[in-house]
C-alpha positions in Angstrom: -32.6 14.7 -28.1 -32.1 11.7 -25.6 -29.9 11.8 -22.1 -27.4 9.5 -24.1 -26.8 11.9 -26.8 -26.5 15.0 -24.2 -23.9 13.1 -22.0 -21.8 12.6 -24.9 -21.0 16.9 -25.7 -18.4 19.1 -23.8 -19.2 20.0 -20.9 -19.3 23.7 -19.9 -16.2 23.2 -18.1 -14.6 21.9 -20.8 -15.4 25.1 -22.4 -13.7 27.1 -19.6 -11.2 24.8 -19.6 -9.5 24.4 -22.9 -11.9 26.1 -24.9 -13.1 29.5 -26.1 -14.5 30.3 -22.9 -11.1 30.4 -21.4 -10.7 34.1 -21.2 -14.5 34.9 -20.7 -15.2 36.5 -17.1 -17.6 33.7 -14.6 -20.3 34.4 -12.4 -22.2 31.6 -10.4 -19.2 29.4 -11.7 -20.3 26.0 -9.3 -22.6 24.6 -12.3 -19.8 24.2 -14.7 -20.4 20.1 -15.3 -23.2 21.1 -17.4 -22.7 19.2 -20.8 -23.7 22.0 -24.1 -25.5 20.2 -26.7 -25.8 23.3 -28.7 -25.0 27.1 -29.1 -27.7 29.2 -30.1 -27.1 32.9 -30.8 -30.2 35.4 -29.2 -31.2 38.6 -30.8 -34.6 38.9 -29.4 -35.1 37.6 -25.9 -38.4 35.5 -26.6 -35.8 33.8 -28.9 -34.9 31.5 -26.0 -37.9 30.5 -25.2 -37.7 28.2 -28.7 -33.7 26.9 -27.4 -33.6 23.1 -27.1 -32.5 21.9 -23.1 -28.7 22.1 -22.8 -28.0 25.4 -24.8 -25.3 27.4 -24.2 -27.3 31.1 -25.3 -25.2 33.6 -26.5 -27.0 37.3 -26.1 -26.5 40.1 -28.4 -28.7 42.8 -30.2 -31.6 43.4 -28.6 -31.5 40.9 -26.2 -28.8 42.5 -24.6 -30.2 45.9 -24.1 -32.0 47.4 -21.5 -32.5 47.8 -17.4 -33.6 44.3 -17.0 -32.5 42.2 -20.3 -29.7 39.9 -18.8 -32.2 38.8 -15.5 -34.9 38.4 -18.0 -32.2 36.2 -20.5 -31.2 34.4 -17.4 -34.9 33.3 -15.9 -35.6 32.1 -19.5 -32.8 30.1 -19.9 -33.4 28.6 -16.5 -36.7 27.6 -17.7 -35.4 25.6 -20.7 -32.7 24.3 -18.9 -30.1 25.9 -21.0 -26.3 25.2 -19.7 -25.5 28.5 -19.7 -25.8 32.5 -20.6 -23.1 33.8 -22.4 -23.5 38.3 -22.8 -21.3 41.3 -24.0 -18.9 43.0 -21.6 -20.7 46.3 -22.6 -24.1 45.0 -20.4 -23.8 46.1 -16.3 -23.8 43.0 -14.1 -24.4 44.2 -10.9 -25.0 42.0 -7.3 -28.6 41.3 -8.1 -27.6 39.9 -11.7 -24.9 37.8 -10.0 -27.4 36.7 -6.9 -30.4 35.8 -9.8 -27.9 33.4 -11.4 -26.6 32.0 -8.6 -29.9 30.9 -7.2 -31.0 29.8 -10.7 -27.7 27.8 -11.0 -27.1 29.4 -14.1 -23.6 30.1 -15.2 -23.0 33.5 -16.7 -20.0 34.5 -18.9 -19.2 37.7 -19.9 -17.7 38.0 -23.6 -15.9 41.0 -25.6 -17.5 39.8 -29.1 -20.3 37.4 -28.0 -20.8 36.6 -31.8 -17.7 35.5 -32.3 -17.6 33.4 -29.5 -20.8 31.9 -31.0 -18.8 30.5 -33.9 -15.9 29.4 -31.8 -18.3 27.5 -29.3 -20.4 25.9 -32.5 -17.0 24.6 -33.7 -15.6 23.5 -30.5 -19.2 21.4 -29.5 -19.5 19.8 -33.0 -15.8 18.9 -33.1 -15.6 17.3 -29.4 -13.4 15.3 -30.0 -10.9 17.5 -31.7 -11.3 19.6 -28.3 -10.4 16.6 -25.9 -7.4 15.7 -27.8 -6.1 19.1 -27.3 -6.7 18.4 -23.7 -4.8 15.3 -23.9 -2.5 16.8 -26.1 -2.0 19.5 -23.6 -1.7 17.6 -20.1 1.2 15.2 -22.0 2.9 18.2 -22.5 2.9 19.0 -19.0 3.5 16.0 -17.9 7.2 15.7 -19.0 7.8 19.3 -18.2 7.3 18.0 -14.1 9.3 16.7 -11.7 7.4 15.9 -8.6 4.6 12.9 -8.3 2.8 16.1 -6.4 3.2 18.8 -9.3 2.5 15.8 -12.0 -0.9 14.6 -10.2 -1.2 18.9 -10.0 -1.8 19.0 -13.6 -4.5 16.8 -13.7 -6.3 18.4 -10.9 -5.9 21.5 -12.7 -6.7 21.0 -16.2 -8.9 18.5 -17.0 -12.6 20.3 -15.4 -14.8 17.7 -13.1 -12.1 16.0 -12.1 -10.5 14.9 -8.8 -7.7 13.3 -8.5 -5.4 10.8 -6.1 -2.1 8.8 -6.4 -3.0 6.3 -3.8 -0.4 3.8 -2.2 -0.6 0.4 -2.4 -1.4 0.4 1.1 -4.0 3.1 0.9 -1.9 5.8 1.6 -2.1 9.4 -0.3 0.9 10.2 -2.2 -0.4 13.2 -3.8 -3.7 14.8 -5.0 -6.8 14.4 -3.4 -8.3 11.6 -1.0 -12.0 12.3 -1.7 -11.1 11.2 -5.3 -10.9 7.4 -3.3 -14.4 7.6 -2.6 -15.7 7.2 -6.4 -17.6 4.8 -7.2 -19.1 2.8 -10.2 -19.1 5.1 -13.6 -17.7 8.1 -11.9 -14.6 6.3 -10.7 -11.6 6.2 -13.0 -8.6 4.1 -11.9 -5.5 3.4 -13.6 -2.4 1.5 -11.9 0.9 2.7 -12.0 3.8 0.1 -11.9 6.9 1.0 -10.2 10.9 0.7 -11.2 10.7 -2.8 -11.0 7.5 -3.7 -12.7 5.7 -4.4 -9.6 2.3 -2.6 -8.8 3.6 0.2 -6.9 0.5 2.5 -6.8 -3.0 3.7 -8.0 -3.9 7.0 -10.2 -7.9 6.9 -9.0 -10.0 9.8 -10.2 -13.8 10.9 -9.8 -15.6 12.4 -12.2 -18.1 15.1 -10.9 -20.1 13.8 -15.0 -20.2 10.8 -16.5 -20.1 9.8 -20.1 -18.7 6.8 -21.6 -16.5 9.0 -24.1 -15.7 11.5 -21.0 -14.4 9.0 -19.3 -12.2 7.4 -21.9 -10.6 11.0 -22.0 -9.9 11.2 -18.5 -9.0 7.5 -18.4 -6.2 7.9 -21.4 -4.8 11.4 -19.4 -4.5 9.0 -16.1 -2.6 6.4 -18.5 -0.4 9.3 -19.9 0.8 10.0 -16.0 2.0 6.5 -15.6 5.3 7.2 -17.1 6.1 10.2 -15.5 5.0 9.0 -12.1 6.8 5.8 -12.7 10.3 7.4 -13.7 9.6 10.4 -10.7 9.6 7.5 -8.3 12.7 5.5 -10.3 14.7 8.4 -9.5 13.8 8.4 -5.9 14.7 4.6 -5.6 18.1 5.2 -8.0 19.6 7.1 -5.5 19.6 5.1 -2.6 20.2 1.8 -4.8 23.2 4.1 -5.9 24.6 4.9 -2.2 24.0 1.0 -1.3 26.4 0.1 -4.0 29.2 1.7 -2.4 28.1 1.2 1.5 28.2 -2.7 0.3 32.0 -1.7 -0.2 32.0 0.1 2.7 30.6 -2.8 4.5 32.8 -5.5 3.6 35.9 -3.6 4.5 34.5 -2.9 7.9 33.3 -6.7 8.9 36.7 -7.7 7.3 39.1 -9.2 10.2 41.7 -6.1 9.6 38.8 -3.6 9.3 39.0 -0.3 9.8 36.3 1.5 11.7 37.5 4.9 10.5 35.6 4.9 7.0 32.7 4.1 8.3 32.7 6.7 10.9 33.2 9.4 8.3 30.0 7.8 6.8 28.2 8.5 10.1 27.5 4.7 10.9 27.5 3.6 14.2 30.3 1.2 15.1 31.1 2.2 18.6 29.1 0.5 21.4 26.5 -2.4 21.7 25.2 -3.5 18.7 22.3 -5.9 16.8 22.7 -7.2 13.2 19.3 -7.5 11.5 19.5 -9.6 8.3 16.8 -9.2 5.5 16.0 -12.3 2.9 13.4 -13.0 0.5 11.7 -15.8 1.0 11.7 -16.9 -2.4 14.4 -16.9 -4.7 14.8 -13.2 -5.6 17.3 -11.3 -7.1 18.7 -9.0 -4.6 19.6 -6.3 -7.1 16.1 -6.6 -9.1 14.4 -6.4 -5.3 17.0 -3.8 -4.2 14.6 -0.9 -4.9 11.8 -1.5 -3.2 13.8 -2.9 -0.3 15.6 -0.1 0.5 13.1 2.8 -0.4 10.7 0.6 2.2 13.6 0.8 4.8 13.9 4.4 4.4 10.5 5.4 5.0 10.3 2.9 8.1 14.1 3.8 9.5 15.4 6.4 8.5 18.0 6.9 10.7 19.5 3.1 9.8 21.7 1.9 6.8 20.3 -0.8 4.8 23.2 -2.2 2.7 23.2 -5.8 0.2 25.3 -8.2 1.5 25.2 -11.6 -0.1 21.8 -12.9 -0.7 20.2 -10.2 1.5 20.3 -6.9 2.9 22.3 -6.0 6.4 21.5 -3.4 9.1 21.8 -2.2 13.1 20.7 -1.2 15.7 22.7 0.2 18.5 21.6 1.4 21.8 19.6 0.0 24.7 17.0 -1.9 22.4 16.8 -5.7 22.7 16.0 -8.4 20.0 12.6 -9.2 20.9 12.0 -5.1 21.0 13.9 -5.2 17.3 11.7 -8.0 16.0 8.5 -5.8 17.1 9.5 -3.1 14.8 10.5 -5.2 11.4 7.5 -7.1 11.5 5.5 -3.9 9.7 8.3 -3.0 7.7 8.3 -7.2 5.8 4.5 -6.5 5.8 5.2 -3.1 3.9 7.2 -4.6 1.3 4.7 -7.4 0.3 4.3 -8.7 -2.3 8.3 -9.3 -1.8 7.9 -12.0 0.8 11.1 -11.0 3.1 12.0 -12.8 6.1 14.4 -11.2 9.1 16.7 -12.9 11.3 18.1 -10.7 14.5 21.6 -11.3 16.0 23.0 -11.2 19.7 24.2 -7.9 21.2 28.1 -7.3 20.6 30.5 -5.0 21.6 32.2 -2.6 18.9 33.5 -3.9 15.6 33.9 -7.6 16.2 30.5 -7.3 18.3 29.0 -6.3 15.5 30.6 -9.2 13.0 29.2 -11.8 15.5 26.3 -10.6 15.2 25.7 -10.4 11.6 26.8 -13.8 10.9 24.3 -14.4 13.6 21.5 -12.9 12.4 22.2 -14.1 8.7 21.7 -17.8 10.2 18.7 -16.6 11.8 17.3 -15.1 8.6 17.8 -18.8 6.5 16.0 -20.4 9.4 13.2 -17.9 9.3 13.0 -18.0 5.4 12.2 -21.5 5.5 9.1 -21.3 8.6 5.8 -20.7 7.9 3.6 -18.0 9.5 6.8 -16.1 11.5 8.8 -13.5 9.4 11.2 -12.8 12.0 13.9 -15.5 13.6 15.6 -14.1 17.0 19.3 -16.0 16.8 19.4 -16.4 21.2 15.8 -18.4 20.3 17.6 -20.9 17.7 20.9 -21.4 19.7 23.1 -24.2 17.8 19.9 -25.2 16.1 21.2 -22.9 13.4 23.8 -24.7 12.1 20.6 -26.7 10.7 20.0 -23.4 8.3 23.7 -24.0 6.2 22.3 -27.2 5.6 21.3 -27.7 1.6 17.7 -29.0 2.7 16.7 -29.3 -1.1 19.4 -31.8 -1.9 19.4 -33.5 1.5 15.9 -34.0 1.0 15.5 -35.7 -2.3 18.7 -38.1 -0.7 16.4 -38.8 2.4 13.2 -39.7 -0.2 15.5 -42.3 -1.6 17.2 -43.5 1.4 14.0 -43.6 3.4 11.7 -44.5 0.5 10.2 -47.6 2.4 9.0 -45.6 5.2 7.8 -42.6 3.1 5.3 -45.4 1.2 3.7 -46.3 4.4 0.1 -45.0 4.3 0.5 -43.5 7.7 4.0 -41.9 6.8 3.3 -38.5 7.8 2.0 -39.9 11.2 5.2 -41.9 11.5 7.3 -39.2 10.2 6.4 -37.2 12.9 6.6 -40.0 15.7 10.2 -40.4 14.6 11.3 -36.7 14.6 9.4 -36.3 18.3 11.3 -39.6 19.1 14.8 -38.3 17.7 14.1 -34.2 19.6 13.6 -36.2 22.7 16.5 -38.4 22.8 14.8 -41.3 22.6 12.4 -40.8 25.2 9.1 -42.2 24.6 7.5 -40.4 27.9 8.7 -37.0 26.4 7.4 -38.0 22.5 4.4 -38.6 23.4 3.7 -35.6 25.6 5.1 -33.5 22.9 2.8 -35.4 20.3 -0.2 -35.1 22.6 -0.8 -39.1 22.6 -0.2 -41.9 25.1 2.9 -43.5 25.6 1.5 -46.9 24.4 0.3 -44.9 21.2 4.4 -43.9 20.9 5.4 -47.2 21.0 3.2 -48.8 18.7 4.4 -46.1 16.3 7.9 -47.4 16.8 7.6 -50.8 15.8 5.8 -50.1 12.9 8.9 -47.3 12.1 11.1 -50.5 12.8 9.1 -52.7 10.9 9.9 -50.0 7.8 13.7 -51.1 7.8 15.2 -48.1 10.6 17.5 -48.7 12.6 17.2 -46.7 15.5 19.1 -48.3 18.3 22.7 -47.7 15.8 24.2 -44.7 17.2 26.1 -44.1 14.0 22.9 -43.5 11.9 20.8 -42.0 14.6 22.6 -37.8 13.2 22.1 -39.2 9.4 18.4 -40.0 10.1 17.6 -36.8 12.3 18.7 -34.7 9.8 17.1 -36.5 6.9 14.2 -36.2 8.8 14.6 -32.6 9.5 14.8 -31.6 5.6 12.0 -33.7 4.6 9.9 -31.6 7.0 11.7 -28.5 6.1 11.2 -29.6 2.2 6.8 -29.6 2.6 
């Protein structure tokens, strides 16, 4: 018989497991991954010395009688590297019996009617797998009866033998089961991925197998797919609830920032509207739908502040802080949270401080400017509104639209070979007044280099001595940066 064809039975654990060994009493019980090619059923002690490797020997007759039989049954089967030693629950098993087969590494069961147990293992190993699809059979079962992504990843930890198993985080952090299961590697490392409510990769099911065997692992691998379900609506429920409250704290919400609002309602709902506030506004970067993104949004937020609302608002999500902190401190602590949420790309923008209710409104619309600006930057996630000033009137602006009018309107310019080089003269030019001296300090090129820029600019049909034009062209220029 070759490795490949031993690799392939039940393993003795399996046995234990789901099997008939279920109900059999265990000594020296740490060898259990032991595959069982065979049962062979002993009357006569020399009988084992014929067993093929990877027997499970089942003593009865003779060869369970007398002062020494079950040592001499267990040194024997040692020596043809039988899985186990299965004897009546008539025959004394003392310390030394229990010692012998824990320093052979041989497990021992003890059986009320070891001949029927013969037939039931015969059955079991020749029908594998009608014994794994009770397994499966088994663990779905329990599945749905669970409620908890703990007591769900429980099951498979407890009944499928020589397994370990985690539900690991996206980031790497253990939700439930057991980290060592994150070490597996190659063969003996099982992995299935479990989406969340809103289809997104959410987490991974990763288990190690203490065997491998190519059918073995199918088995676990279709028990870690059956969990996907259950894990996934366990954690739906956890976001529903929260999506639920935000629904009514938009409500909430609105009536408060209203000009007439009334700070009472919000009070009762243990938000803080009394004192010195700032508004924190959440986008996505790309276009998202706020309700679809809702979810992992706010369950995020939880986990990160849990102490703060998070409520939608418009295209994004609103919250405070209110206290002592300032907006740079405030911008420190969201910058983990927007990486915690990938791959939702969300942007932040941070308000002013204001006093009480119409503090707080300020600052909201405040930091909701700040968020458009920071929505459109590269590389920063977080726009402080005291850094923008009335630079973020720029973020109401349609850039898109104003955009494709500026490739139209400046479409000489835009053929030059050199227009990005030109494109950026002219905005320098434009941020500086005019001032050549300043351009080209803020370009890091000589003066001369500035105004040879210029005339070739000029030489493209601008204008840029006609006051009139000089806002249009700014802000043309503005969106076609904006627009890369």
């Amino acid at each position: 018989m070759n490795r490949k064809d031993v690799v392939e039975q039940l393993s003795v654990a399996e046995l234990v497991q789901f099997g008939p060994l279920g109900q059999a009493k265990v000594f020296a019980g740490e060898e259990l991954d032991r595959q069982v090619a065979g049962v062979v059923l002993v009357a006569e002690l020399e009988e084992i010395r014929q067993c093929e490797p990877h027997s499970a020997v089942v003593l009865h007759g003779t060869a369970a009688q007398g002062a020494w039989a079950l040592e001499s049954a267990l040194r024997l089967a040692w020596e043809r590297n039988a899985s186990c030693v299965i004897a009546p629950a008539d025959i004394a098993v003392g310390n030394p019996t229990v010692q012998l087969a824990e320093r052979l590494r041989v497990p021992l069961f003890v059986v009320a009617d070891p001949a029927r147990h013969a037939l039931e293992l015969s059955a079991a190993v020749a029908d594998t797998d009608a014994a794994r699809a009770r397994l499966t059979a088994r663990c779905a079962v329990l599945f749905g009866e669970r409620g908890t992504l703990r007591d769900i990843v429980g099951v498979i930890n407890t009944e499928v033998p020589g397994v370990q198993v985690a539900l690991i985080a996206e980031d790497g952090h253990v939700l439930a089961g057991r980290a060592v299961a994150d070490q597996a590697s190659g063969e003996r490392r099982v992995e299935v991925h479990v989406p969340g409510p809103d289809g997104r990769p959410w987490a991974r099911l990763v288990g190690q197998l203490a065997a491998w065997s190519p059918s073995w692992s199918l088995i676990v691998r279709t028990v870690l797919g059956l969990a996907r379900a259950p894990l996934a609506a366990c954690v739906g429920r956890a976001w529903l609830r929260p999506v639920q409250q935000s629904a009514s704290d938009r409500v909430l919400l609105n009536q408060l920032l209203s000009d007439d609002g009334d700070a009472e309602a919000a009070r009762a709902a243990a938000w803080s509207v009394d004192g010195t506030h700032i508004a924190v506004f959440l986008q996505a970067r790309e276009a998202a739908d706020p309700e679809a993104a809702a979810p992992r949004v706010i369950a995020a937020w939880q986990e990160a502040f849990p102490h703060l609302p998070l409520i939608p608002r418009g295209e994004g999500w609103v919250s405070w802080w209110t206290g002592a902190e300032g907006p740079a401190a405030i911008a420190s602590q969201l910058r983990p949270y927007l990486v915690a949420t990938r791959p939702l790309q969300l942007a932040a923008g941070v308000g002013l401080a204001g006093e009480g209710v119409p503090g707080l409104r300020r600052s909201v619309d405040e930091a909701r400017l700040a968020a458009a600006v920071a929505v459109r930057r590269d590389g920063e996630t977080v726009e402080l509104f005291g850094s923008l000033g009335p630079r973020a009137v720029l973020a109401c602006i349609p850039v898109a639209d104003v955009a494709a009018a500026a490739r139209v309107a400046l479409a000489d310019l835009l053929a030059a070979p050199d227009a990005d080089v030109l494109l950026a003269a002219l905005v320098a030019l434009l941020d500086c007044a005019g001032s050549t001296g300043q351009a080209a300090a803020r370009l890091g090129v000589h003066r001369n280099t500035v105004l040879s820029r210029i005339e070739r600019i000029r030489a493209r049909g601008i204008d840029l001595d006609s006051p009139e034009q000089r806002l249009a062209l700014h802000l043309a220029c503005y969106s076609l940066l904006s627009a890369h």
